[in-house]
BAFI-3210 file (N, C-alpha, C; in Angstrom, 3 decimals, decimal comma, padded with zeros to 6 digits):
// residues 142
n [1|2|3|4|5|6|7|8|9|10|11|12|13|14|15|16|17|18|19|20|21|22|23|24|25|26|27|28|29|30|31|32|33|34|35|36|37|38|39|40|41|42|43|44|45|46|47|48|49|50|51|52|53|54|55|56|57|58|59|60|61|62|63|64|65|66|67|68|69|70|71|72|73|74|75|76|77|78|79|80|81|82|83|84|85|86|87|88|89|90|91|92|93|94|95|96|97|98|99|100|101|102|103|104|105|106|107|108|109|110|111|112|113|114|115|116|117|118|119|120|121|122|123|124|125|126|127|128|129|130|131|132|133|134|135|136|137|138|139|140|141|142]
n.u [000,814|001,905|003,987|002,425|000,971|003,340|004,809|002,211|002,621|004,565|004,571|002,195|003,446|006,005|003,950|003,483|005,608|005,712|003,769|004,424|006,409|005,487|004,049|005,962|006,671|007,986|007,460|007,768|009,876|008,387|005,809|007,481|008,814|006,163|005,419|007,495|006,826|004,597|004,831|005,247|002,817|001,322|002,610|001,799|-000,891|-001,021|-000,077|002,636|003,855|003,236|003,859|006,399|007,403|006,403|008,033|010,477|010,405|010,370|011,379|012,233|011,853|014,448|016,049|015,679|017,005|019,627|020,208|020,015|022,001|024,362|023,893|024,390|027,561|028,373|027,830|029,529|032,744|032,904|032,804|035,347|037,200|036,896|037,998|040,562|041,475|041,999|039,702|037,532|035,618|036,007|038,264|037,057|035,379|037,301|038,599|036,480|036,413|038,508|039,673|040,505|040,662|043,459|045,013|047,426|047,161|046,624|049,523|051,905|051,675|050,862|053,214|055,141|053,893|054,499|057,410|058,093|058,665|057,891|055,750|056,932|054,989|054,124|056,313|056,876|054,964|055,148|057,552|057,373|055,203|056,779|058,420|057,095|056,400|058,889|059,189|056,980|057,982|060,647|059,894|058,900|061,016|061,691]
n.v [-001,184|001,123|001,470|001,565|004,156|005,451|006,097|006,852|009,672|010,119|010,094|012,312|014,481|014,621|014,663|017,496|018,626|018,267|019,797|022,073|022,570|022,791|024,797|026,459|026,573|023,812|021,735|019,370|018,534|018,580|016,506|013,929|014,035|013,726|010,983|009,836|010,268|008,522|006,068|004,885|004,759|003,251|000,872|000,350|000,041|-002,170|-004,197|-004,954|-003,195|-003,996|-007,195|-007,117|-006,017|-008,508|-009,922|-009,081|-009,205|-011,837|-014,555|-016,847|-016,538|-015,274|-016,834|-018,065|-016,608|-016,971|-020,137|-019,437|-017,494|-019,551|-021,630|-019,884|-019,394|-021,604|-022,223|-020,362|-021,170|-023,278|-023,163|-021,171|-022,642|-025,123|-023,105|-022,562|-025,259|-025,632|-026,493|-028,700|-030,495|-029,702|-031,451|-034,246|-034,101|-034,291|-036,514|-038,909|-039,131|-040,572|-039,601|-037,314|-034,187|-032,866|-032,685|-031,675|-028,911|-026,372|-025,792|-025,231|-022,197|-021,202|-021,573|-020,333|-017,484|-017,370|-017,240|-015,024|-014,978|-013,413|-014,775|-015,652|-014,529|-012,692|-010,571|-010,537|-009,356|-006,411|-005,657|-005,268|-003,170|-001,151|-001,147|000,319|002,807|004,143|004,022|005,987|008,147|008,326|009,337|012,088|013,402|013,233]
n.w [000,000|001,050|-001,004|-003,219|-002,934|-002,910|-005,686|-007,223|-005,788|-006,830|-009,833|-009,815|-009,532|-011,290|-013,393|-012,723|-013,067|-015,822|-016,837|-016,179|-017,832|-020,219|-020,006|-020,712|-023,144|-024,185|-025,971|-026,792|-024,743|-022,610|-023,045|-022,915|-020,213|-019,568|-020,157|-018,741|-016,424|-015,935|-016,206|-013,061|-012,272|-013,832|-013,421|-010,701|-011,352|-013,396|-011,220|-010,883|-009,025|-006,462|-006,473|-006,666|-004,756|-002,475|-003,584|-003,020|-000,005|000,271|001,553|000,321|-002,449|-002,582|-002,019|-004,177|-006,490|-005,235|-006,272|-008,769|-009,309|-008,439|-010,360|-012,992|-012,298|-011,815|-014,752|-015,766|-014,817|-015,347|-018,768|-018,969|-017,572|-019,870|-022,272|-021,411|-021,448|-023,822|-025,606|-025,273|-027,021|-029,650|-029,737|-029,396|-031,048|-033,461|-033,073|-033,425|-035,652|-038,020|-040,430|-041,916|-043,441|-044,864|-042,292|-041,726|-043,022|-042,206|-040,496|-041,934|-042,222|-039,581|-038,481|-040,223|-039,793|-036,991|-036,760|-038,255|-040,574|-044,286|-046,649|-050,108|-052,274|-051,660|-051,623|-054,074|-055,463|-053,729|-054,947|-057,547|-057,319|-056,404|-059,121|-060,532|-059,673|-058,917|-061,704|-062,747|-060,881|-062,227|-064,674|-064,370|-063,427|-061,202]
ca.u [000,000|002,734|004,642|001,495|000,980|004,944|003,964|001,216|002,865|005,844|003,837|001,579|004,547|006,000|003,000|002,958|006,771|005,439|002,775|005,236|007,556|004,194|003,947|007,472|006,557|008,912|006,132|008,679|010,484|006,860|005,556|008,623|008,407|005,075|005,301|008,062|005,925|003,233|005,486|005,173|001,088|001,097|003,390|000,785|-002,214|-000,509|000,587|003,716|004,374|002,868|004,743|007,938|007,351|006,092|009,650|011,690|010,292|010,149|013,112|011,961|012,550|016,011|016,908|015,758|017,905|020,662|020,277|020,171|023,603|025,123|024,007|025,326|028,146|029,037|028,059|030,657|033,265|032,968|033,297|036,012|037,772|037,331|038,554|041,756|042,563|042,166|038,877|037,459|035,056|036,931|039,160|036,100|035,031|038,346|039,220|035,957|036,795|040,258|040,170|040,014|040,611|044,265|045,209|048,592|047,031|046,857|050,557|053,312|050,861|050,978|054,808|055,705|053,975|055,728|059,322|058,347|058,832|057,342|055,598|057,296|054,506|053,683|057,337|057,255|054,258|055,506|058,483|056,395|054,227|058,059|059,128|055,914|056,455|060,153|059,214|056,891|058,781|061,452|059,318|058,379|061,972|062,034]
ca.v [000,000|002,145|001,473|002,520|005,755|006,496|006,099|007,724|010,990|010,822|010,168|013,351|015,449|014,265|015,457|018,837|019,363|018,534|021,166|023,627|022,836|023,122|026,229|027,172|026,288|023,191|020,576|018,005|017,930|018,499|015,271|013,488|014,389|013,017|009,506|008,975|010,572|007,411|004,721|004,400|004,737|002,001|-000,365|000,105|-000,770|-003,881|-004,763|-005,214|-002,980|-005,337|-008,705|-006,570|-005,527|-009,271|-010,632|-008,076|-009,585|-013,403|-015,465|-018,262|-015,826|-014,668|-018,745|-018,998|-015,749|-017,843|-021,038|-018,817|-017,329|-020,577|-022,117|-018,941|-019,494|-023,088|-022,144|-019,486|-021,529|-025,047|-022,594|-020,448|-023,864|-025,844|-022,282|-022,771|-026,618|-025,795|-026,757|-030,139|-030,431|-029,750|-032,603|-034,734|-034,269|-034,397|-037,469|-039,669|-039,313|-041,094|-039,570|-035,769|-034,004|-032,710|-032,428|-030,643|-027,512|-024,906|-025,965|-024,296|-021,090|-020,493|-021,629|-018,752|-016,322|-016,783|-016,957|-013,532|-014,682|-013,170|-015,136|-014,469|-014,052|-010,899|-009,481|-010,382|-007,771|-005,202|-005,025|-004,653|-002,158|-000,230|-000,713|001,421|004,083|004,406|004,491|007,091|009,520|008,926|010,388|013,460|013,896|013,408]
ca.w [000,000|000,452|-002,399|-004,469|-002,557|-003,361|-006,987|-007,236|-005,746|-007,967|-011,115|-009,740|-009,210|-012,958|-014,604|-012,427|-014,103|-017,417|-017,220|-015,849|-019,101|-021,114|-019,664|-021,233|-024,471|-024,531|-025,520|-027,222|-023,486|-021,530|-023,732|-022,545|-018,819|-018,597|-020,755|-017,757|-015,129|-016,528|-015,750|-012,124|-012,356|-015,051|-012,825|-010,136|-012,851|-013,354|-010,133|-010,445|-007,606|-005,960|-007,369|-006,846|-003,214|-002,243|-003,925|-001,863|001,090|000,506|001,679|-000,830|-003,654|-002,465|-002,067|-005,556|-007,039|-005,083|-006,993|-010,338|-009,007|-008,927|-011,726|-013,496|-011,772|-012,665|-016,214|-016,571|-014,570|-017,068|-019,958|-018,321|-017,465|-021,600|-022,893|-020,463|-021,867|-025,432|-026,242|-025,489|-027,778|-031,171|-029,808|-029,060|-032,744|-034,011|-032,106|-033,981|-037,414|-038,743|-041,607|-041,533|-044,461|-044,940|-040,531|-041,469|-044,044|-041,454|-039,873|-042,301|-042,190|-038,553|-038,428|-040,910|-038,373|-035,704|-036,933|-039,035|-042,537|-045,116|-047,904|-051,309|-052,952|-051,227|-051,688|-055,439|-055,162|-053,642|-055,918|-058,763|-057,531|-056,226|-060,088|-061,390|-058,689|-059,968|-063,160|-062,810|-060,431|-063,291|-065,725|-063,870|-063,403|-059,156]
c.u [000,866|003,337|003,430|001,396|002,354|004,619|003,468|001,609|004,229|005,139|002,605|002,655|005,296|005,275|002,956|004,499|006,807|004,605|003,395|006,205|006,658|004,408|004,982|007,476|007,778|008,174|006,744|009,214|008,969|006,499|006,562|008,722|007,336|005,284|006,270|007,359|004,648|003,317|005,047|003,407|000,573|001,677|002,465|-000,449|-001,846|-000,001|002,035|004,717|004,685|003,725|005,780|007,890|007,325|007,436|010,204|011,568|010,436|011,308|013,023|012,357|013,799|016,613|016,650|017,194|019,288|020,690|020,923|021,801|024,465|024,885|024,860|026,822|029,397|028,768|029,306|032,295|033,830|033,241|034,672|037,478|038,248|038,164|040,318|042,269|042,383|040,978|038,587|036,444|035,167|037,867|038,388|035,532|035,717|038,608|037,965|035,630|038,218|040,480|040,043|041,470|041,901|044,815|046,480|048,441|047,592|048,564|051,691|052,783|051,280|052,449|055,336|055,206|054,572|057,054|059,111|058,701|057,834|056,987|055,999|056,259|054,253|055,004|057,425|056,003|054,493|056,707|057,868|056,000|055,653|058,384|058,026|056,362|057,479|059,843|058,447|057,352|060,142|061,334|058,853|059,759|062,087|062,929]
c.v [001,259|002,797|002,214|003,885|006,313|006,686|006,769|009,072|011,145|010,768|011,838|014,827|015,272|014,800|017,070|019,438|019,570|019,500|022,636|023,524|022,721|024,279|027,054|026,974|025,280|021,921|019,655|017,499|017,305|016,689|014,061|012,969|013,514|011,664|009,305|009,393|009,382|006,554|004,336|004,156|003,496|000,882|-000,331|-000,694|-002,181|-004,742|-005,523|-004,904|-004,079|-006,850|-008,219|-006,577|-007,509|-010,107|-010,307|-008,845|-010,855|-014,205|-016,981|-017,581|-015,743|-016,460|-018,853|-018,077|-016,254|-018,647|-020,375|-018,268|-018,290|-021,061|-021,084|-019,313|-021,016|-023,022|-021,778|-020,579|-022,687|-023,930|-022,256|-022,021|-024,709|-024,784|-022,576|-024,304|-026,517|-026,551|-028,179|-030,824|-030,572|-031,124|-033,741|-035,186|-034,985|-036,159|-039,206|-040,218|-039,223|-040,269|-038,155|-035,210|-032,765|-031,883|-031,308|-029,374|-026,631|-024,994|-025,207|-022,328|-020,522|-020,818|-020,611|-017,521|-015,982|-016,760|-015,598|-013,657|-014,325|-014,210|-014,707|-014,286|-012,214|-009,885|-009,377|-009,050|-006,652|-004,944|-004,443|-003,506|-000,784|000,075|000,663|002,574|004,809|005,442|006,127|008,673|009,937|009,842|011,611|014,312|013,919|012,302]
c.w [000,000|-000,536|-003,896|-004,587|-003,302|-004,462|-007,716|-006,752|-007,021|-008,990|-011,318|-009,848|-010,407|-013,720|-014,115|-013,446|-015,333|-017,532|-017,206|-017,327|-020,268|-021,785|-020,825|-022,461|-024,771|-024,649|-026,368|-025,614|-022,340|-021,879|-022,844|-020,894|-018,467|-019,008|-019,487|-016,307|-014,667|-016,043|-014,648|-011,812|-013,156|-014,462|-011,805|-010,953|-012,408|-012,392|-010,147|-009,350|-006,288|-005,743|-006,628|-005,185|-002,457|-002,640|-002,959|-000,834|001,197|000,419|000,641|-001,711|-003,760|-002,692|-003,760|-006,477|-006,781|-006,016|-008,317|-010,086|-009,314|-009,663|-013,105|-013,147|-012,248|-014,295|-016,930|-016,398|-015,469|-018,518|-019,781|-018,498|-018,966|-022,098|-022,756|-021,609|-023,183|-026,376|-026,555|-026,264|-029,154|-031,169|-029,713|-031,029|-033,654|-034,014|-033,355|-034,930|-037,674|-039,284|-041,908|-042,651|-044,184|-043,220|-040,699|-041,963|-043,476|-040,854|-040,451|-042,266|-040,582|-038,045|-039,072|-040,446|-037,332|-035,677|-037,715|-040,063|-043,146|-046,269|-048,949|-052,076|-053,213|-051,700|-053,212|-056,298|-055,164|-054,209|-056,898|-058,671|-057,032|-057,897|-060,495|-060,663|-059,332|-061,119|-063,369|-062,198|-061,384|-064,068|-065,634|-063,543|-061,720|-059,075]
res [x|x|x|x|x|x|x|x|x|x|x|x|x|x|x|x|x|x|x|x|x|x|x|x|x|x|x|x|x|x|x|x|x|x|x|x|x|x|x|x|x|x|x|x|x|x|x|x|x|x|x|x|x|x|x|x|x|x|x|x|x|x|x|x|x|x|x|x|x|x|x|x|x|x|x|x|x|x|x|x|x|x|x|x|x|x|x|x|x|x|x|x|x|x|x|x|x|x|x|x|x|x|x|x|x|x|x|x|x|x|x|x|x|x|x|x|x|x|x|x|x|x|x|x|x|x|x|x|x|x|x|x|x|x|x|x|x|x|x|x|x|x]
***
């Protein structure tokens, strides 16, 4: 009963600011003012005040918001944990089919990353695109 009364004065006191910014000719903000002045009058309506207030208080609720904690909790942890050993799952997959369709591809790829070689393709590239440059700062005379 309280909780409605509170409500009910702020939602009254909301619409008195929107009238005062009426007043002021600011009736995009006024408009504004009241649709949130509405809210708490409309959560009464529906009783959710209600619902909400009756949670707050009920030690069965709070035991359940617990549970939901830990299950959260052990969700993140088991993820948190496979991430850590490298993904047991992919190896799980991996692991039930012999025959898996060329296993070494990706291997000289991420070996030439981490020692820092360059592919020659790429350098036979950027020569090329160095000769044109050349050529044309030749021809401009630079």
């Amino acid at each position: 009963m309280l909780a409605e009364t509170i409500c009910s004065a702020v939602s009254a006191a909301g619409l008195g600011i929107a009238a005062i910014t009426a007043y002021r000719k600011r009736f995009l903000t006024a408009a504004r003012i009241a649709a949130y002045a509405l809210v708490p009058v409309g959560l009464v309506m529906t009783g959710a005040v209600e619902w909400l207030a009756r949670t707050a208080f009920s030690p069965m609720a709070w035991v359940g918001f617990g549970v939901l904690g830990v299950a959260w909790l052990l969700f993140t942890t088991t993820r948190a944990v496979e991430r850590r050993r490298g993904g047991r799952r992919e190896e799980a997959v991996g692991e039930g089919r012999g025959d898996a369709v060329a296993p070494a591809a990706s291997a000289p790829s991420l070996g030439r990353g981490r020692r820092g070689a360059t592919p020659k393709p790429q350098a036979a590239a950027g020569g090329d695109d160095f000769s044109d440059i050349e050529a044309i700062l030749k021809k401009h005379g630079i």
